[in-house]
PyMOL CGO cylinders between C-alpha atoms (Angstrom):
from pymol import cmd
from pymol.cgo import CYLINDER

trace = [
    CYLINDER, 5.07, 14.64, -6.60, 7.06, 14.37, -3.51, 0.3, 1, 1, 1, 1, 1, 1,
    CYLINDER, 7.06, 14.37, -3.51, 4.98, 14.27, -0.31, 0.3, 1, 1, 1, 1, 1, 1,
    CYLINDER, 4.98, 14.27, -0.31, 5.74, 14.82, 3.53, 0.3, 1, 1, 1, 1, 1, 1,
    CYLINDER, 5.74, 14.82, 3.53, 4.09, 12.32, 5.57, 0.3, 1, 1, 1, 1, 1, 1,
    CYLINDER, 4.09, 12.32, 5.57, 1.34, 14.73, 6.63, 0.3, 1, 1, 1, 1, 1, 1,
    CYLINDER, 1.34, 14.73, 6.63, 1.24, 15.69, 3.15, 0.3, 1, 1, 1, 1, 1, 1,
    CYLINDER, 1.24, 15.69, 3.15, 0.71, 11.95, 2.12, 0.3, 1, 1, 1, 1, 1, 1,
    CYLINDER, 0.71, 11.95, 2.12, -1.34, 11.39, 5.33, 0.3, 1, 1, 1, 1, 1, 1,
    CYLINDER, -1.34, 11.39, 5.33, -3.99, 14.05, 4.38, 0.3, 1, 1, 1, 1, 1, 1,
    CYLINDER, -3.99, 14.05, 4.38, -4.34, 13.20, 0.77, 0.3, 1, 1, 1, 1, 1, 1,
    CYLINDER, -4.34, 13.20, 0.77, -5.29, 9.59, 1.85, 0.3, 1, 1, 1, 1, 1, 1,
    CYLINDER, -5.29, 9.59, 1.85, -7.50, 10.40, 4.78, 0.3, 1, 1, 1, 1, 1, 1,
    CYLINDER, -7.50, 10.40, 4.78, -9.11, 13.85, 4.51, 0.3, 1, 1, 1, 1, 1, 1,
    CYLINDER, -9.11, 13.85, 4.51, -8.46, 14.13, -0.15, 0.3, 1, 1, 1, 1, 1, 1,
    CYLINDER, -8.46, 14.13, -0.15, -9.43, 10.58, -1.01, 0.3, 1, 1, 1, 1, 1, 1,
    CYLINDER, -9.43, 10.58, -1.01, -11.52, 9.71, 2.29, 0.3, 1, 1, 1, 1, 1, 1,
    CYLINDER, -11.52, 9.71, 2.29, -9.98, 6.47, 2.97, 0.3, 1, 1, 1, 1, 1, 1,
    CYLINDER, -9.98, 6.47, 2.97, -11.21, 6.45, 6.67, 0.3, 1, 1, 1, 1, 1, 1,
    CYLINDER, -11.21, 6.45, 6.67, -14.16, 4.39, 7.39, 0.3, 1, 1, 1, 1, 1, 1,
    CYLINDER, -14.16, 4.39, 7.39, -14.61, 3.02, 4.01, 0.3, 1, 1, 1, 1, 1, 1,
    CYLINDER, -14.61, 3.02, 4.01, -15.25, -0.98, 3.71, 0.3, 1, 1, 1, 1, 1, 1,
    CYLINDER, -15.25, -0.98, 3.71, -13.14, -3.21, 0.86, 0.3, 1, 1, 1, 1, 1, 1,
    CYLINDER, -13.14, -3.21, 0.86, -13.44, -6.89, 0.47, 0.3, 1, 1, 1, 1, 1, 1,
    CYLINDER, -13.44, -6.89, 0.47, -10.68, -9.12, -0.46, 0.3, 1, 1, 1, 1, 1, 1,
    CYLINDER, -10.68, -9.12, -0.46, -11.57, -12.40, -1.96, 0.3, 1, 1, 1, 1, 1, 1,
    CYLINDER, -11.57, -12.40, -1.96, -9.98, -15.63, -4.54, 0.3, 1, 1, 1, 1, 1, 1,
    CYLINDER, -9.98, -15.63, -4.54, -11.85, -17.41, -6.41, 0.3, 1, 1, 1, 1, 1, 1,
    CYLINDER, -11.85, -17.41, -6.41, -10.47, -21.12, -8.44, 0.3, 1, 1, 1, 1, 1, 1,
    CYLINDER, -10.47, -21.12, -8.44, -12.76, -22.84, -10.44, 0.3, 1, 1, 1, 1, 1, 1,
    CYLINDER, -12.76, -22.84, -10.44, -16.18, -22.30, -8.86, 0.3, 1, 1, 1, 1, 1, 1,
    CYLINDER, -16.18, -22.30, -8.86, -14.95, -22.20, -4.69, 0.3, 1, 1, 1, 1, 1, 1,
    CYLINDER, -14.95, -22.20, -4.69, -14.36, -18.25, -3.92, 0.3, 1, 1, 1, 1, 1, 1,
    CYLINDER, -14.36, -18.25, -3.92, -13.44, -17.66, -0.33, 0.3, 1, 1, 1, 1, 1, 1,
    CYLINDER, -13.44, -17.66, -0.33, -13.12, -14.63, 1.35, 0.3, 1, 1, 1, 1, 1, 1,
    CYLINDER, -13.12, -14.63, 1.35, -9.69, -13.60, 2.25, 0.3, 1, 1, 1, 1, 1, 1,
    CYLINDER, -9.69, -13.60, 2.25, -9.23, -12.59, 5.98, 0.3, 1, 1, 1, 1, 1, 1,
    CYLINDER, -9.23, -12.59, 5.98, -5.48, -13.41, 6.85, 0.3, 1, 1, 1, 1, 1, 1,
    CYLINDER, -5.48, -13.41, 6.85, -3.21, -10.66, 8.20, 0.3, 1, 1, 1, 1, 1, 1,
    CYLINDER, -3.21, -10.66, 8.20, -0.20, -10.86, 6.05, 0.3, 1, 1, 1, 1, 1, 1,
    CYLINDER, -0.20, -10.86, 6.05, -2.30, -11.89, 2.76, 0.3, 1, 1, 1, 1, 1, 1,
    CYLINDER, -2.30, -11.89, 2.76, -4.45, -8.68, 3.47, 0.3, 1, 1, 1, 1, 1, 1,
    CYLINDER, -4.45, -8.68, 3.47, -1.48, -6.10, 4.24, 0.3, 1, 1, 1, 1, 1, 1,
    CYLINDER, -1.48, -6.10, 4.24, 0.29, -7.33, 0.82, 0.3, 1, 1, 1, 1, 1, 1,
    CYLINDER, 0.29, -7.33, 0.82, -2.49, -6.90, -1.12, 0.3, 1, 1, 1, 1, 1, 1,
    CYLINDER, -2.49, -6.90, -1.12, -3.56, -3.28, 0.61, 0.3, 1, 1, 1, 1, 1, 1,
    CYLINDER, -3.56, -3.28, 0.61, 0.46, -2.22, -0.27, 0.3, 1, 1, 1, 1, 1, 1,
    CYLINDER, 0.46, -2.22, -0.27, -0.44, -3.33, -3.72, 0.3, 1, 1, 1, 1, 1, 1,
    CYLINDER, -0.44, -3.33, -3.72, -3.57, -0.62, -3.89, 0.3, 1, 1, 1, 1, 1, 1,
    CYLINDER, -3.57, -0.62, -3.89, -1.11, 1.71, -2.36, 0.3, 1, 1, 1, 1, 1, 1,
    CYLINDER, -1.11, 1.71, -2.36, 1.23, 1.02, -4.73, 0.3, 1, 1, 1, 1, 1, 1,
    CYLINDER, 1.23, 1.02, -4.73, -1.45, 1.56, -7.46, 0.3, 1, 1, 1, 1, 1, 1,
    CYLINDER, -1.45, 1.56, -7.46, -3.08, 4.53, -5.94, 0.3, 1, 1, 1, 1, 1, 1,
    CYLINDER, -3.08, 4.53, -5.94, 0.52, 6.61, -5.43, 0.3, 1, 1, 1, 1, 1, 1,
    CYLINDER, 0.52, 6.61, -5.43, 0.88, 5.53, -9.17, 0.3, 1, 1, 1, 1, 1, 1,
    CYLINDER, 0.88, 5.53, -9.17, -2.13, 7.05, -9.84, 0.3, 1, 1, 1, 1, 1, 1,
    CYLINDER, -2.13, 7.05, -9.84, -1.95, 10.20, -7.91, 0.3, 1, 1, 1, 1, 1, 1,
    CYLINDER, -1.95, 10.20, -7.91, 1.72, 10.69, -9.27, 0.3, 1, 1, 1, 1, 1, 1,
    CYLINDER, 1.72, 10.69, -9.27, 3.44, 10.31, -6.31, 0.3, 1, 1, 1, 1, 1, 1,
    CYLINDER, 3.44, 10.31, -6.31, 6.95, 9.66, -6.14, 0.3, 1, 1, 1, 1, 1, 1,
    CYLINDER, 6.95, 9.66, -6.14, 7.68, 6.01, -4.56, 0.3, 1, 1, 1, 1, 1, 1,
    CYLINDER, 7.68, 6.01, -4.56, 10.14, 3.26, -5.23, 0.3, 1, 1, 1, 1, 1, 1,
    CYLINDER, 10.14, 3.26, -5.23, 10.14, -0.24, -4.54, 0.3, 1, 1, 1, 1, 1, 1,
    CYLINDER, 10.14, -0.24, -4.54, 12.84, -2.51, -2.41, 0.3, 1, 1, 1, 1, 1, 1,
    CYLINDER, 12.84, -2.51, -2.41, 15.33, -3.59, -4.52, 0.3, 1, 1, 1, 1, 1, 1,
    CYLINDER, 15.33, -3.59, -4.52, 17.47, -5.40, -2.43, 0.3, 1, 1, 1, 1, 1, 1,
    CYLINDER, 17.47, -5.40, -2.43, 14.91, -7.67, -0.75, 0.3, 1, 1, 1, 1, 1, 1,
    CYLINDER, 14.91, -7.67, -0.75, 11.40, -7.69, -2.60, 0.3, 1, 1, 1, 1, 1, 1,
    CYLINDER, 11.40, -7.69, -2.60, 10.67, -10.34, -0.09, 0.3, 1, 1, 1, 1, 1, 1,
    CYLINDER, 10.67, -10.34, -0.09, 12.19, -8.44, 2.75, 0.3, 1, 1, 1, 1, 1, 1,
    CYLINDER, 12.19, -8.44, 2.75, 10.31, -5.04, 4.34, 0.3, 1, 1, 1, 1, 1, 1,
    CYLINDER, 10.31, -5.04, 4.34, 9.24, -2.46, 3.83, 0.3, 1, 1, 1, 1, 1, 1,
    CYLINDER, 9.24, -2.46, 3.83, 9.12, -2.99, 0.24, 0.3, 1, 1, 1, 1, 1, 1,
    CYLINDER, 9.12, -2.99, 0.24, 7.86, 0.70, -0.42, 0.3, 1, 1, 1, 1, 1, 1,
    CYLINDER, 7.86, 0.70, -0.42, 9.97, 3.71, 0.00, 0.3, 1, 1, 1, 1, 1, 1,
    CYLINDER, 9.97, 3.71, 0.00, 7.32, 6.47, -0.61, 0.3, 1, 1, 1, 1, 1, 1,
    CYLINDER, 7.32, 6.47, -0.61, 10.42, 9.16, -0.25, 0.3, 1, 1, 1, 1, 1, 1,
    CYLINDER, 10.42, 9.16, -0.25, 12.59, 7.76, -3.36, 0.3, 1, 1, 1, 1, 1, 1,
    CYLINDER, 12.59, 7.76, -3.36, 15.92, 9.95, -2.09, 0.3, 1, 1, 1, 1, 1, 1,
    CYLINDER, 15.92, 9.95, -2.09, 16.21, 8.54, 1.40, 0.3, 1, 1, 1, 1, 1, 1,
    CYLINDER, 16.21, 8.54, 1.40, 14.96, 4.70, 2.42, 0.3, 1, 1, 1, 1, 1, 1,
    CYLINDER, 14.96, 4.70, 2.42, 14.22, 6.09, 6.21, 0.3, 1, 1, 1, 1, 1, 1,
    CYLINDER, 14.22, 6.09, 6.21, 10.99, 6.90, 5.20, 0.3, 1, 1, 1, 1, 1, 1,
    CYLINDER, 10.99, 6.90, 5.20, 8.59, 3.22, 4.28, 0.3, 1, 1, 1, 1, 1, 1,
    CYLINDER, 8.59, 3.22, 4.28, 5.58, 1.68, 4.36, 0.3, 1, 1, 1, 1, 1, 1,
    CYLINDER, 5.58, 1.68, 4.36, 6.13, -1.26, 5.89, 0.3, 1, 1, 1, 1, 1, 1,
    CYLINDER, 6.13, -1.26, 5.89, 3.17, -3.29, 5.41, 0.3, 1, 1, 1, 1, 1, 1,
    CYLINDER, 3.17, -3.29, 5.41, 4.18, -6.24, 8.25, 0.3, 1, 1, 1, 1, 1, 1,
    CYLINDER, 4.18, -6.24, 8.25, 2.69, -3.78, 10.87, 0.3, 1, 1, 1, 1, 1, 1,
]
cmd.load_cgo(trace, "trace")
């Protein structure tokens, strides 16, 4: 499925009710689990659920090739790399 924004926009927010909805993000090693609060260890994992989610509602995404380590490393339009989620915002 190949979205618009607004398209992808409203299927997150109004279809799947994203707004206002709490998550918790937390690691665990051996028996120490600490809750995860950092900026750029939250918006990786959140692009990951994206990344899952658009898998799951078939939409059509690819990833950054080039630079995995470089963003955005989601191109949500796979024909033209103008349009990304760039998670570092």
């Amino acid at each position: 499925m190949n979205l618009t924004a607004e398209q992808l926009y409203k299927k997150l927010v109004t279809d799947f009710k994203l707004v206002g909805q709490k998550g918790r993000i937390t690691f665990t090693l051996k028996d120490i689990t600490v809750k995860i609060e950092t900026k750029d260890s939250v918006g990786n994992l959140i692009q990951e659920w994206l990344k899952e989610w658009m898998k799951n509602e078939k939409i059509e995404f690819k990833e950054n090739m080039h630079d995995p380590f470089d963003s955005p490393q989601i191109f949500w339009k796979p024909d033209s790399e103008k349009f990304a989620v760039d998670s570092s915002k």
